[in-house]
NUVEXRO-566760 format. One record per residue (C-alpha): residue number from 1; residue in three letters; x, y, z. Coordinates in steps of 0.05 Angstrom, whole numbers, plus 5000, padded with zeros to 4 digits. Layout:
N
<rec k="NUM" r="ALA" c1="X" c2="Y" c3="Z"/>
...
//
This chain:
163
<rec k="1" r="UNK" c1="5000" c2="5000" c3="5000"/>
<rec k="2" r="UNK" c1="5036" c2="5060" c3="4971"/>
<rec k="3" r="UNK" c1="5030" c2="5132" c3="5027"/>
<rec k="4" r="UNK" c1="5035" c2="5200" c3="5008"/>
<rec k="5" r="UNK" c1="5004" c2="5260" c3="4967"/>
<rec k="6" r="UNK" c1="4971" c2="5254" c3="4906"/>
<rec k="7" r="UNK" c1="5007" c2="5301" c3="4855"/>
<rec k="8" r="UNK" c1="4960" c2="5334" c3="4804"/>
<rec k="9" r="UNK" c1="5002" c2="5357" c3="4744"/>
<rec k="10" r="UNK" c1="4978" c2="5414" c3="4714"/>
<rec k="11" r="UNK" c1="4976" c2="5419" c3="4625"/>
<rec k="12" r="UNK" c1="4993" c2="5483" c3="4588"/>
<rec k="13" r="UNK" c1="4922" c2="5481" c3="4568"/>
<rec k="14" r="UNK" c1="4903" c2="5492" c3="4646"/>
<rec k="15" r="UNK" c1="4962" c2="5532" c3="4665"/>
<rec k="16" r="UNK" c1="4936" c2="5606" c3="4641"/>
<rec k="17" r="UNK" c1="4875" c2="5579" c3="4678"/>
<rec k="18" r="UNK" c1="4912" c2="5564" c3="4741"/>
<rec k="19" r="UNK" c1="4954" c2="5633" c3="4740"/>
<rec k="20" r="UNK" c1="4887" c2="5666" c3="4731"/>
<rec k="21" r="UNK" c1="4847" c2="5635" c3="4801"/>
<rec k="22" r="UNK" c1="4916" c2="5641" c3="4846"/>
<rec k="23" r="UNK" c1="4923" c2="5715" c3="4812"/>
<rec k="24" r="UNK" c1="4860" c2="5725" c3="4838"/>
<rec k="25" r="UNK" c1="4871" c2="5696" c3="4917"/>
<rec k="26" r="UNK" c1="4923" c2="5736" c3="4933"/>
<rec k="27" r="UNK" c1="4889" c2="5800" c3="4894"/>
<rec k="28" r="UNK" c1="4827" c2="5785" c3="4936"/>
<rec k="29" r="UNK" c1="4873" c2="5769" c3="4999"/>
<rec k="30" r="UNK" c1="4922" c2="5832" c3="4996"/>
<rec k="31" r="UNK" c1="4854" c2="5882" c3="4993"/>
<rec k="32" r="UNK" c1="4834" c2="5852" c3="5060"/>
<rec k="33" r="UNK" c1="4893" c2="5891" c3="5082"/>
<rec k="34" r="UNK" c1="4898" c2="5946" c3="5040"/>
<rec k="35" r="UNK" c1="4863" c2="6015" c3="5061"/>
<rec k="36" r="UNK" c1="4843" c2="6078" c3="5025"/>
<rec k="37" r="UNK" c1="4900" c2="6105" c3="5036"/>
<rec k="38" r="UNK" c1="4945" c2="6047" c3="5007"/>
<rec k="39" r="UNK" c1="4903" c2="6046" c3="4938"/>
<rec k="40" r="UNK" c1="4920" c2="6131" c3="4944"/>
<rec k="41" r="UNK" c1="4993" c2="6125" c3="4963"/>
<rec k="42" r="UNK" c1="5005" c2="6074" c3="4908"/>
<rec k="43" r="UNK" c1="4972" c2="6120" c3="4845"/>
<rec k="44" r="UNK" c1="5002" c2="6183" c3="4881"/>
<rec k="45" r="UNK" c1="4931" c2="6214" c3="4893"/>
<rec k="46" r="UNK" c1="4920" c2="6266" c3="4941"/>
<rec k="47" r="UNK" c1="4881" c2="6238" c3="5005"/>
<rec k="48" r="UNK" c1="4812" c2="6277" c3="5005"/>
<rec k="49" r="UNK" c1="4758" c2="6259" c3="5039"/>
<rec k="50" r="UNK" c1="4715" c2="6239" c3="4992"/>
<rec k="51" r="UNK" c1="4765" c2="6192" c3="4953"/>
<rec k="52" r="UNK" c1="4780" c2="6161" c3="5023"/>
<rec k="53" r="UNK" c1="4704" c2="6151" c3="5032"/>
<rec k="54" r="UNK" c1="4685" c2="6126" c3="4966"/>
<rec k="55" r="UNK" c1="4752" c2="6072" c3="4971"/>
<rec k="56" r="UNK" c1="4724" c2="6046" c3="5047"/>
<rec k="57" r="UNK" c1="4657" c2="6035" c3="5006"/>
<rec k="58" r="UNK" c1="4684" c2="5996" c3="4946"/>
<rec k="59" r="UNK" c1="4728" c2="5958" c3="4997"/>
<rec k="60" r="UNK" c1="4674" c2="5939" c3="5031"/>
<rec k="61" r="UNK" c1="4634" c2="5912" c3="4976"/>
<rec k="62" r="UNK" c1="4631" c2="5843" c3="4953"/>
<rec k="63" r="UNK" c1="4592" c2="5870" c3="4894"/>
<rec k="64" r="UNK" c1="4593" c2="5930" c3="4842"/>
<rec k="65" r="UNK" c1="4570" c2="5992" c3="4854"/>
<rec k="66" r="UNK" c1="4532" c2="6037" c3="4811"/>
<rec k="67" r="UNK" c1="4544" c2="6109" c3="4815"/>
<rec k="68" r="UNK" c1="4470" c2="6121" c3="4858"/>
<rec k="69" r="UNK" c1="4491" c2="6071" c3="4904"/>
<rec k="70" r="UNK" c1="4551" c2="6101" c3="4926"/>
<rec k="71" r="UNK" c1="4512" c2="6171" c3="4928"/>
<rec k="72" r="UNK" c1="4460" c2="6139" c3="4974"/>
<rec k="73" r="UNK" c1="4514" c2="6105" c3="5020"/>
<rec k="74" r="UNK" c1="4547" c2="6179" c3="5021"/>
<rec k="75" r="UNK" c1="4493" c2="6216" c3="5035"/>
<rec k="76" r="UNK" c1="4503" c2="6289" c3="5060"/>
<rec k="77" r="UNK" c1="4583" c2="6275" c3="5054"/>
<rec k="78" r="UNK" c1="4601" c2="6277" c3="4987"/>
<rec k="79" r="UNK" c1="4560" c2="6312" c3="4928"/>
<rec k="80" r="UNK" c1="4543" c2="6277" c3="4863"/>
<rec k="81" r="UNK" c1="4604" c2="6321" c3="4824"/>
<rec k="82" r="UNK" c1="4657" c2="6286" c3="4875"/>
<rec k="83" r="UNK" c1="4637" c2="6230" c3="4866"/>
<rec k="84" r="UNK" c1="4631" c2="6227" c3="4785"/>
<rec k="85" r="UNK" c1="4700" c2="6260" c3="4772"/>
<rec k="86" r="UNK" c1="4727" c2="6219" c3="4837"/>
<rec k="87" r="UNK" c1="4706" c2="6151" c3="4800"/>
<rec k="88" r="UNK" c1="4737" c2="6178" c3="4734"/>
<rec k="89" r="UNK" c1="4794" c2="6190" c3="4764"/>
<rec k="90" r="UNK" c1="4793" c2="6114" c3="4786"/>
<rec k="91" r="UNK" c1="4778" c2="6084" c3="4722"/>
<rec k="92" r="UNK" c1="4830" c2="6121" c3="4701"/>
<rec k="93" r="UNK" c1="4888" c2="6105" c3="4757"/>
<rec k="94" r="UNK" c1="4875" c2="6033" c3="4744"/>
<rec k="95" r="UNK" c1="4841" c2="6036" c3="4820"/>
<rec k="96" r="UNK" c1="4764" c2="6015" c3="4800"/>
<rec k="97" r="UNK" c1="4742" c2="5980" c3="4732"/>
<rec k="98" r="UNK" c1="4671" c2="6000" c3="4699"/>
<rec k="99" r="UNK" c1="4626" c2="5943" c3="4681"/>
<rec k="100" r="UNK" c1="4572" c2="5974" c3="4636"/>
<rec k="101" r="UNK" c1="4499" c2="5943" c3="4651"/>
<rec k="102" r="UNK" c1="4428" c2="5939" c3="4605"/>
<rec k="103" r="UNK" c1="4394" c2="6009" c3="4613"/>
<rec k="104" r="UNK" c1="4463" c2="6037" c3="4599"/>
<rec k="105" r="UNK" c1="4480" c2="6044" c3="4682"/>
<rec k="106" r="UNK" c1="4556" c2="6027" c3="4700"/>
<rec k="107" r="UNK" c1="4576" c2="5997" c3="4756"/>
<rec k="108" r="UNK" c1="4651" c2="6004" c3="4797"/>
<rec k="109" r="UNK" c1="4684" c2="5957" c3="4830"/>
<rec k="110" r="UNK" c1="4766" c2="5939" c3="4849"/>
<rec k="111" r="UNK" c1="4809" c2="5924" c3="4799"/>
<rec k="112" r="UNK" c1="4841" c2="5853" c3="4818"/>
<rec k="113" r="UNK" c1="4848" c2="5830" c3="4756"/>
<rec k="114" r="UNK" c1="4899" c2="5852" c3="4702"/>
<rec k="115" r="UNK" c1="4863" c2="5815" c3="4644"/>
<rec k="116" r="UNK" c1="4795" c2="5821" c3="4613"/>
<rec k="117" r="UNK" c1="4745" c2="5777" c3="4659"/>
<rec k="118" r="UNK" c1="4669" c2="5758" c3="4650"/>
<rec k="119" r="UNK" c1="4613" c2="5797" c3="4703"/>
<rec k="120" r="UNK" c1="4561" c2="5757" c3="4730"/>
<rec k="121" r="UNK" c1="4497" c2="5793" c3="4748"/>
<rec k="122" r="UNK" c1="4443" c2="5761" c3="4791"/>
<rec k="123" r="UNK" c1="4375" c2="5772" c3="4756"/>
<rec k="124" r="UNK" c1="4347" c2="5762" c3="4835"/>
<rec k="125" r="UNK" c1="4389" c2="5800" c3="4874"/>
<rec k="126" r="UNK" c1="4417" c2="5853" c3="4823"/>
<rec k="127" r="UNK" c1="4488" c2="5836" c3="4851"/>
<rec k="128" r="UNK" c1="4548" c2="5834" c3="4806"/>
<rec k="129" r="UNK" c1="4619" c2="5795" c3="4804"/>
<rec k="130" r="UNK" c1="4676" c2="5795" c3="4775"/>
<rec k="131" r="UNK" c1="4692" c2="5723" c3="4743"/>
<rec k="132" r="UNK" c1="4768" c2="5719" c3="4726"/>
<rec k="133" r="UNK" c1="4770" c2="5642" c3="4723"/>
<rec k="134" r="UNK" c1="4715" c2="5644" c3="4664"/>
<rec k="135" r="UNK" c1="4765" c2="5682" c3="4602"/>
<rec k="136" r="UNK" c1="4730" c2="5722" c3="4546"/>
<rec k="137" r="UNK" c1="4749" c2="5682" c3="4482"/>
<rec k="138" r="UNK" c1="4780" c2="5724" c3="4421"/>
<rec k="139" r="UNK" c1="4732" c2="5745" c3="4366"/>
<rec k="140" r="UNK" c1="4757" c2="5761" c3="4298"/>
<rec k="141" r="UNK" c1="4751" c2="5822" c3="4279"/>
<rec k="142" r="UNK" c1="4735" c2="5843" c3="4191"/>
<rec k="143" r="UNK" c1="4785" c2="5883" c3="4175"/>
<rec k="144" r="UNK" c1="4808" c2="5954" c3="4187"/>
<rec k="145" r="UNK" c1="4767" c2="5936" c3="4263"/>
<rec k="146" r="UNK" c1="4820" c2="5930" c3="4328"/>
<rec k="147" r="UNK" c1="4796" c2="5911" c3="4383"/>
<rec k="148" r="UNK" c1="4810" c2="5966" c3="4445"/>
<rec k="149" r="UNK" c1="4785" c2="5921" c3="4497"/>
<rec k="150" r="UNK" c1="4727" c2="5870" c3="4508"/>
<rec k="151" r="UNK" c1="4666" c2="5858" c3="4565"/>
<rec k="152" r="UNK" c1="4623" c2="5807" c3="4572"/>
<rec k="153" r="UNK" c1="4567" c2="5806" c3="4628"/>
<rec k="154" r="UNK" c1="4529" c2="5741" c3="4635"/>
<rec k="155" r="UNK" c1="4457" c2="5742" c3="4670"/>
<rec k="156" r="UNK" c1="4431" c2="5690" c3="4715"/>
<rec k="157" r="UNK" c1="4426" c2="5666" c3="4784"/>
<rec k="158" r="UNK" c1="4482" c2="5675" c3="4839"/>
<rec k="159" r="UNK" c1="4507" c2="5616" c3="4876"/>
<rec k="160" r="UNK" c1="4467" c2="5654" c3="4948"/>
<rec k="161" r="UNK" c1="4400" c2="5656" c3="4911"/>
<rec k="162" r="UNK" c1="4395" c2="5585" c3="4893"/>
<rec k="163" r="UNK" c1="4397" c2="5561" c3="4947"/>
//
């Protein structure tokens, strides 16, 4: 009877796969740590109030945020310019990512992921994930078309409604 540890050897075919998911634990495991100000620091950004704010919020969200959403959890501390050019400035600094939505309404969440990911939204609970072990496959493109960047948001129902 033979002891031990199974060894699981991993193909080229899964390895991009299996750089993707442990990308994505130690992203997910280094912002349990990280605060406002680190995410600040790190783009050199000036630490206002409402860029401190609006980073606690996203932190603490498991889902994306729409810009209303973070208005109502900001109510009476931030006006509705702040927060517009503040997520801008985001997007921008590499901070956030947008993930646009039907009825034309973007969403913000971290960026933990360096490539392009699918977004799951629940139908039920309106939440929405980012899915970095599920890869966007290349389209061709007809000619004289380059492709600047690529988003794919798959509807259904999350993993805590079905149950």
């Amino acid at each position: 009877m033979k002891s031990g540890c199974n060894l699981v050897l991993i193909n080229s075919e899964n390895k991009k796969l299996f750089h993707k998911i442990i990308f994505h634990i130690f992203a997910t495991l280094s912002h349990l740590f990280m605060t406002p100000f680190h995410f600040l620091a790190e783009n050199n950004l000036s630490k206002t109030t409402g860029r401190v704010n609006i980073l606690n919020i996203l932190l603490n969200s498991i889902s994306a945020l729409s810009e209303r959403e973070i208005q109502e959890k900001l109510e009476g501390i931030c006006d509705r310019a702040t927060i517009y050019r503040t997520l801008k400035l985001f997007v921008r600094s590499g901070i956030i990512h947008p993930i646009a939505t039907e009825g034309m309404v973007t969403r913000y969440i971290l960026k933990k992921e360096p490539e392009e990911h699918v977004h799951f939204k629940c139908v039920d609970c309106g939440s929405i994930v980012c899915l970095p072990e599920v890869q966007i496959r290349e389209y061709p493109l007809p000619s004289g078309f380059s492709k600047k960047e690529a988003s794919l948001l798959i509807t259904g129902i999350c993993k805590g409604c079905s149950i």
